[in-house]
Residue frames relative to the residue before (quaternion, step in Angstrom):
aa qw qx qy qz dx dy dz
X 1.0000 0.0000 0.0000 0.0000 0.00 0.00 0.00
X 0.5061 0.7008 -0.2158 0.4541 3.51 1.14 -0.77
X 0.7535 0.4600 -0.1251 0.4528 2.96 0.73 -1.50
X 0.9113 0.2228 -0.0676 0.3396 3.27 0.87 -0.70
X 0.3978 0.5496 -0.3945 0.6197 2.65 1.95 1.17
X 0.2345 0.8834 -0.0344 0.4042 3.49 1.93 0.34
X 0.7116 0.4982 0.2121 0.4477 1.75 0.44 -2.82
X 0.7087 0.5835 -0.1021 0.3831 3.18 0.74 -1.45
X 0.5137 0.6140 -0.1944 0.5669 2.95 0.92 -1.67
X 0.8946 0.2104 -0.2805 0.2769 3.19 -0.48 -1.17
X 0.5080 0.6555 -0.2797 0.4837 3.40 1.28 -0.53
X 0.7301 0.3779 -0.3099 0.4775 3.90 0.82 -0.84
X 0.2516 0.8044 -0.4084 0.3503 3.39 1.62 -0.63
X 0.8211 0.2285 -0.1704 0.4946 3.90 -0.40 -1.33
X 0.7317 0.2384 -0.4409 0.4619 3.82 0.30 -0.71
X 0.6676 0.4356 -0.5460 0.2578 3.75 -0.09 0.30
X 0.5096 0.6729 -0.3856 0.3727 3.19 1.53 -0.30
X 0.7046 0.4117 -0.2441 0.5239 3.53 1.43 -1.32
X 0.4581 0.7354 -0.3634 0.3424 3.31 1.03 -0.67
X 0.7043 0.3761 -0.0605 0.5991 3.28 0.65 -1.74
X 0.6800 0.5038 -0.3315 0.4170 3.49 0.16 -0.31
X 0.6967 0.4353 -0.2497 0.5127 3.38 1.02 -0.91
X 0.6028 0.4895 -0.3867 0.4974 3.72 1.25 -0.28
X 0.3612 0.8233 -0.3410 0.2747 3.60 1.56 -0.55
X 0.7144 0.5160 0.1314 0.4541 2.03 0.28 -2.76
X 0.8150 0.1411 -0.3383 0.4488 4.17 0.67 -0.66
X 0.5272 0.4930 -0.5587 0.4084 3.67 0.58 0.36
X 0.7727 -0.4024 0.3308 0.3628 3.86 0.58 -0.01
X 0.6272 0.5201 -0.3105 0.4896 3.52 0.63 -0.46
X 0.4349 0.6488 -0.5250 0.3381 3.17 0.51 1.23
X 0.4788 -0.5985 0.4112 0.4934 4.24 -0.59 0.81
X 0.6483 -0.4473 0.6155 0.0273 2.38 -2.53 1.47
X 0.8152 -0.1665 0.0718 0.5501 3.76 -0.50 1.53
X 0.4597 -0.6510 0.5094 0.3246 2.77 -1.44 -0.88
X 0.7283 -0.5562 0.2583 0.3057 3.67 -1.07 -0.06
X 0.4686 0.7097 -0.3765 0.3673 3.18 1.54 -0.06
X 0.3543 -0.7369 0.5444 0.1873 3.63 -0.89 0.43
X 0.5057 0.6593 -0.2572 0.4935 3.56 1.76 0.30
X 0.4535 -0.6207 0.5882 0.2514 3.50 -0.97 0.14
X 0.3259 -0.6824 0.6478 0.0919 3.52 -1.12 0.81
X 0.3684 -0.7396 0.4707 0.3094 3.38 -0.78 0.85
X 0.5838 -0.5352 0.4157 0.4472 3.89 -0.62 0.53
X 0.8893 0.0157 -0.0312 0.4560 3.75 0.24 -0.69
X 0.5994 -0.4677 0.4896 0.4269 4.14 -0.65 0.39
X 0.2182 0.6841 -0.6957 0.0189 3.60 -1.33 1.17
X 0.4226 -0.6355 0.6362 0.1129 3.61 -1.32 0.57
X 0.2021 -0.7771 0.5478 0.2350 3.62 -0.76 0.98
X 0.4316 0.6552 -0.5103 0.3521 3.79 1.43 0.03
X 0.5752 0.6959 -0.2770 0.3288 4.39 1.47 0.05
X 0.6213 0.5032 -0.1895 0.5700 2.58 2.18 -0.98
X 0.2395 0.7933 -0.5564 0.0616 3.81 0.44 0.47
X 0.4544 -0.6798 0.5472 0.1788 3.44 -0.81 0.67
X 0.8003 -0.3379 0.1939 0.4557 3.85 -1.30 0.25
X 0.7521 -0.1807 -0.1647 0.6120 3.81 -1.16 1.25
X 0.8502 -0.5082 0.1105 0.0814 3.18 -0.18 0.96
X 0.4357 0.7877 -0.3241 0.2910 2.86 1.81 0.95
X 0.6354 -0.6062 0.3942 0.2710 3.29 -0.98 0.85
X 0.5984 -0.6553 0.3818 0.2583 3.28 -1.14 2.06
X 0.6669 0.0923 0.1819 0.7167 3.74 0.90 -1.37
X 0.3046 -0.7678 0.5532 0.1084 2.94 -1.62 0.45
X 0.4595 -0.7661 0.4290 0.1338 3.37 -0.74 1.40
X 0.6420 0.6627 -0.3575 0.1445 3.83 0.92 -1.05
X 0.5931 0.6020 -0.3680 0.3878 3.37 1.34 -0.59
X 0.3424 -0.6660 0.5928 0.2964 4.04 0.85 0.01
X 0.5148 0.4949 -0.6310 0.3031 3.57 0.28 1.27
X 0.3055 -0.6479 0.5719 0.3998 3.55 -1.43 -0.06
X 0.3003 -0.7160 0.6062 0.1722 2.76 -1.55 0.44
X 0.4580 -0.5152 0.6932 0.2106 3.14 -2.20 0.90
X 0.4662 0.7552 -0.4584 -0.0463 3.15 -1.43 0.33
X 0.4801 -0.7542 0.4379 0.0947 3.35 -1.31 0.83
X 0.2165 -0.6465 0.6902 0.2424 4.02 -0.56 0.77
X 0.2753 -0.6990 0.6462 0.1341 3.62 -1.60 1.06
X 0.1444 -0.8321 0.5319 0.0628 3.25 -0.43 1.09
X 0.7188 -0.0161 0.0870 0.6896 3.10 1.12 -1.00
X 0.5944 -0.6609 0.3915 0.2380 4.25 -0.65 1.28
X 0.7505 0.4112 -0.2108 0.4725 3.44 0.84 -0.88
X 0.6652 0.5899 -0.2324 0.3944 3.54 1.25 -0.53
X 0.6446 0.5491 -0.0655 0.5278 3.00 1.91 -1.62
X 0.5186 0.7174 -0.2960 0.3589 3.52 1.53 -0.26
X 0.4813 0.6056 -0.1996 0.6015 3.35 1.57 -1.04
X 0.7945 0.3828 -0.2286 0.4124 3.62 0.41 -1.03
X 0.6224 0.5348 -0.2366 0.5203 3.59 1.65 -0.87
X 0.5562 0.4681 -0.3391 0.5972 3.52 1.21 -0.35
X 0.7133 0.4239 -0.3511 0.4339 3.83 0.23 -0.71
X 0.5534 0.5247 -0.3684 0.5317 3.60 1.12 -0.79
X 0.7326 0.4635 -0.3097 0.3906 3.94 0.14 -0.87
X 0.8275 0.3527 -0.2777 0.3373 3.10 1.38 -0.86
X 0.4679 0.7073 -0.3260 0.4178 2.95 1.61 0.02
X 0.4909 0.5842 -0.3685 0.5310 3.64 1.57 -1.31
X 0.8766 0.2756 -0.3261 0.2222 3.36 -0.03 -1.16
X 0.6756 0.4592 -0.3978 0.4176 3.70 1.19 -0.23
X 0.3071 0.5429 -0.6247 0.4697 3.67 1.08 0.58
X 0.0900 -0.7981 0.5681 0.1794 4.09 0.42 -0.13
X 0.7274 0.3509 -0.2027 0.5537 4.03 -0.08 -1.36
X 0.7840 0.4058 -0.2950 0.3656 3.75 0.78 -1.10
X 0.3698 0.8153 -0.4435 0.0424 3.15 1.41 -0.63
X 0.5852 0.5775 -0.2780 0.4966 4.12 1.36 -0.84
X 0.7750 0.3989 -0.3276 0.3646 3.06 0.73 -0.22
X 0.6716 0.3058 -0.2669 0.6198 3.71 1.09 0.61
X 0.0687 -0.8095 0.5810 0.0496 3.06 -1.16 1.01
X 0.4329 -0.7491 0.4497 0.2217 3.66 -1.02 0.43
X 0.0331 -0.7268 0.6857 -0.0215 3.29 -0.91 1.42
X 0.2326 -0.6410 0.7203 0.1273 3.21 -1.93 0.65
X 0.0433 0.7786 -0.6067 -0.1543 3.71 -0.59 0.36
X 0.2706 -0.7974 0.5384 0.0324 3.52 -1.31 0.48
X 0.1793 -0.8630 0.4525 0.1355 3.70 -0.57 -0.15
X 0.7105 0.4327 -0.2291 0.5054 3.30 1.29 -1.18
X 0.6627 -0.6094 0.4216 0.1079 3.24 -1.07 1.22
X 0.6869 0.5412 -0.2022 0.4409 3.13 1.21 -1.49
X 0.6316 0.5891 -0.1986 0.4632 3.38 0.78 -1.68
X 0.1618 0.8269 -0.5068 0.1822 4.17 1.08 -0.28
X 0.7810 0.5180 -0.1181 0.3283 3.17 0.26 -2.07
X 0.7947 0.4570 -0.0205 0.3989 2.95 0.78 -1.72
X 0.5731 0.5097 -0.2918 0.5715 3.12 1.87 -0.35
X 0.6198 0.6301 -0.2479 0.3967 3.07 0.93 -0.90
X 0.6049 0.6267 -0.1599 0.4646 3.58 1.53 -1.29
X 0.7048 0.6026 -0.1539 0.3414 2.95 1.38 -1.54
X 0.6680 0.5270 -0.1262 0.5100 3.27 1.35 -1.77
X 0.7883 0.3209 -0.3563 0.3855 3.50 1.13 -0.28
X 0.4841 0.5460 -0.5236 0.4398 3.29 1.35 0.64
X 0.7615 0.4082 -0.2586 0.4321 3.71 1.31 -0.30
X 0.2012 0.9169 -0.3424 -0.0401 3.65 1.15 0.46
X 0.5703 0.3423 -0.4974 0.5569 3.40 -1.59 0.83
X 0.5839 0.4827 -0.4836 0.4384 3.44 0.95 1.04
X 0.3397 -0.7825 0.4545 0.2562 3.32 -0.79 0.69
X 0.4510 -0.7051 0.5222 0.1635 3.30 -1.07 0.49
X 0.0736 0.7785 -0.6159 0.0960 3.93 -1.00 0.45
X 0.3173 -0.8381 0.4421 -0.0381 2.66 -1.67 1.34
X 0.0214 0.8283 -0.5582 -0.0440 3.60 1.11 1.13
X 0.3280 -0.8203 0.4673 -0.0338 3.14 -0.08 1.94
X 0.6829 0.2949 -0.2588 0.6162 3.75 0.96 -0.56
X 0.4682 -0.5715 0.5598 0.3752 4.30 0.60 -0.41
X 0.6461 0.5357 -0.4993 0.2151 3.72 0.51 -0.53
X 0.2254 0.6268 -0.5825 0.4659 4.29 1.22 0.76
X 0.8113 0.4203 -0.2275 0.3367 3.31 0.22 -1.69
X 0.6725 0.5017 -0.3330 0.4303 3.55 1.22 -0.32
X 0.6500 0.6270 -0.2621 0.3401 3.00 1.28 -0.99
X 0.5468 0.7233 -0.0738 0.4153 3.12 1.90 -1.40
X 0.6183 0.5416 -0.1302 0.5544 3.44 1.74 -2.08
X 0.6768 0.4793 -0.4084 0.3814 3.82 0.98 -1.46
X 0.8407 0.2925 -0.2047 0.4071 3.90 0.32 -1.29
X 0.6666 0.4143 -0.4514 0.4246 3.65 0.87 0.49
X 0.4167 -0.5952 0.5795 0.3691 3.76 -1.32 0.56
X 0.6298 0.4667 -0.4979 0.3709 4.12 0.66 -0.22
X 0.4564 -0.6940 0.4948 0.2555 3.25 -1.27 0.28
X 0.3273 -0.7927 0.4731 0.2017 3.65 0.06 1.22
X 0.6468 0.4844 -0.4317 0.4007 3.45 0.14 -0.38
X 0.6303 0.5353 -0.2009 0.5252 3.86 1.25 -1.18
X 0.8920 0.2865 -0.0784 0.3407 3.47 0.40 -1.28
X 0.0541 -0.8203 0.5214 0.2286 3.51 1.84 -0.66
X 0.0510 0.7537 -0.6545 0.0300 4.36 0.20 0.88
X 0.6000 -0.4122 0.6048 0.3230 2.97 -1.94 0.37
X 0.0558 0.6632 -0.7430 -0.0704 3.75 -1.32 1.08
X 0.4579 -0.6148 0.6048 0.2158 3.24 -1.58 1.07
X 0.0964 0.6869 -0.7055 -0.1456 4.09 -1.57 0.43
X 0.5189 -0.5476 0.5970 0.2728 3.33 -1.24 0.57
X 0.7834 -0.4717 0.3079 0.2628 3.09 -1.84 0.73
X 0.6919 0.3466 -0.2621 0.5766 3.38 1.86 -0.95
X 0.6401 -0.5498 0.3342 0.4200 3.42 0.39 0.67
X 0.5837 0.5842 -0.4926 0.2746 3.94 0.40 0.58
X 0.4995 -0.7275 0.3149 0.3494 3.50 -0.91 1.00
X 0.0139 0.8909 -0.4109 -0.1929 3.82 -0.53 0.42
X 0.7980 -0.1103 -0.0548 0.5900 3.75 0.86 0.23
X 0.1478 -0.7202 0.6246 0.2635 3.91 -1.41 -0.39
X 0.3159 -0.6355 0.6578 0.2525 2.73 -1.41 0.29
X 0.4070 -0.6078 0.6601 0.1707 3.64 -1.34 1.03
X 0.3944 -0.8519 0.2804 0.2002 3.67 -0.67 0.97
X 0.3784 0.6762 -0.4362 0.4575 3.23 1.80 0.61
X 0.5495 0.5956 -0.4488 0.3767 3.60 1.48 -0.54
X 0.7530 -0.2831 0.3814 0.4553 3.56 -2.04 0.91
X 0.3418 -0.5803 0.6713 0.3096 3.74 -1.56 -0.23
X 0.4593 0.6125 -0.3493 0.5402 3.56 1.27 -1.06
X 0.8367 0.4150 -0.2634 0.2414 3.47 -0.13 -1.14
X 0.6123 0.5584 -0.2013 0.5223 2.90 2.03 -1.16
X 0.5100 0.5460 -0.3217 0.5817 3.80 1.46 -0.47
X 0.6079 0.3457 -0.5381 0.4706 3.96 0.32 -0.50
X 0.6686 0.6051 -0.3527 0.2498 3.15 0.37 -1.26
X 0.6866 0.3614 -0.3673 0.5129 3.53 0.33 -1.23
X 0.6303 0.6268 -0.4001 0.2228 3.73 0.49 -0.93
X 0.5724 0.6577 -0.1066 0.4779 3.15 1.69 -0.83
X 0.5762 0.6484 -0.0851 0.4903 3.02 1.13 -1.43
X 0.7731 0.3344 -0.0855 0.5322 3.80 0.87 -1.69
């Protein structure tokens, strides 16, 4: 009798666990966001969309790093964000290979000044979203304004966007994060 009151026990064990949980989880009592200290873009993008004349690829994806990176809207604004990127690369220490730094740009005019910029931040890459349609794509699924705020956006190794960081955010916080992330 023992034995198969036991038995039972151990068997009712898991479905009351899921049981109850699942009643948890639909009356509400279920966690608030999530733990990142990033922004989530609003909708899934792929940087394999952004291809550039006969079909070459905006950035490249093959090395399995992630990338940091920043649209330059305006050189003096985006500077704040190129400094936070460098310093972030460098206190990832052991991970530091595994993320690389891209700036992308669009405006034609701004060349110089971009150009000035990237060499005050080197072992950054440079990009040309020759038509601007990054920057729209970038403006549609985030609630910051990119042109105003120039944030850190995170891509994955396969080239999909996954969050930004606005540059008023902790660095610490933005460092747990990527650590996590790699």
């Amino acid at each position: 009798m023992k034995n198969k009151i036991f038995l039972a026990i151990i068997l009712l064990t898991p479905i009351l666990v899921v049981t109850f949980s699942s009643l948890y989880f639909s009356y509400g009592y279920s966690p608030d966001g999530t733990k990142n200290n990033g922004i989530f873009f609003k909708s899934y993008f792929n940087f394999d969309q952004f291809n550039q004349n006969d079909n070459e690829q905006m950035i490249e994806f093959e090395d399995g790093k992630w990338v940091m990176a920043v649209y330059i809207t305006d050189p003096q604004k985006s500077a704040k964000s190129l400094y936070l990127m460098r310093q972030l690369n460098v206190a990832l220490n052991r991970d530091i290979n595994r993320v690389k730094r891209v700036a992308f740009y669009s405006n034609a005019l701004l060349k110089d000044s971009v150009d000035e910029l990237i060499n005050e931040y080197p072992r950054t890459e440079l990009v040309n979203d020759k038509n601007g349609i990054l920057l729209n794509v970038l403006q549609k699924n985030s609630e910051a304004n990119i042109t105003e705020q120039n944030p850190i956006f995170i891509i994955d190794p396969y080239g999909r966007a996954v969050m930004y960081f606005e540059t008023s955010t902790d660095p610490k916080k933005i460092l747990k994060d990527l650590k996590v992330l790699i």
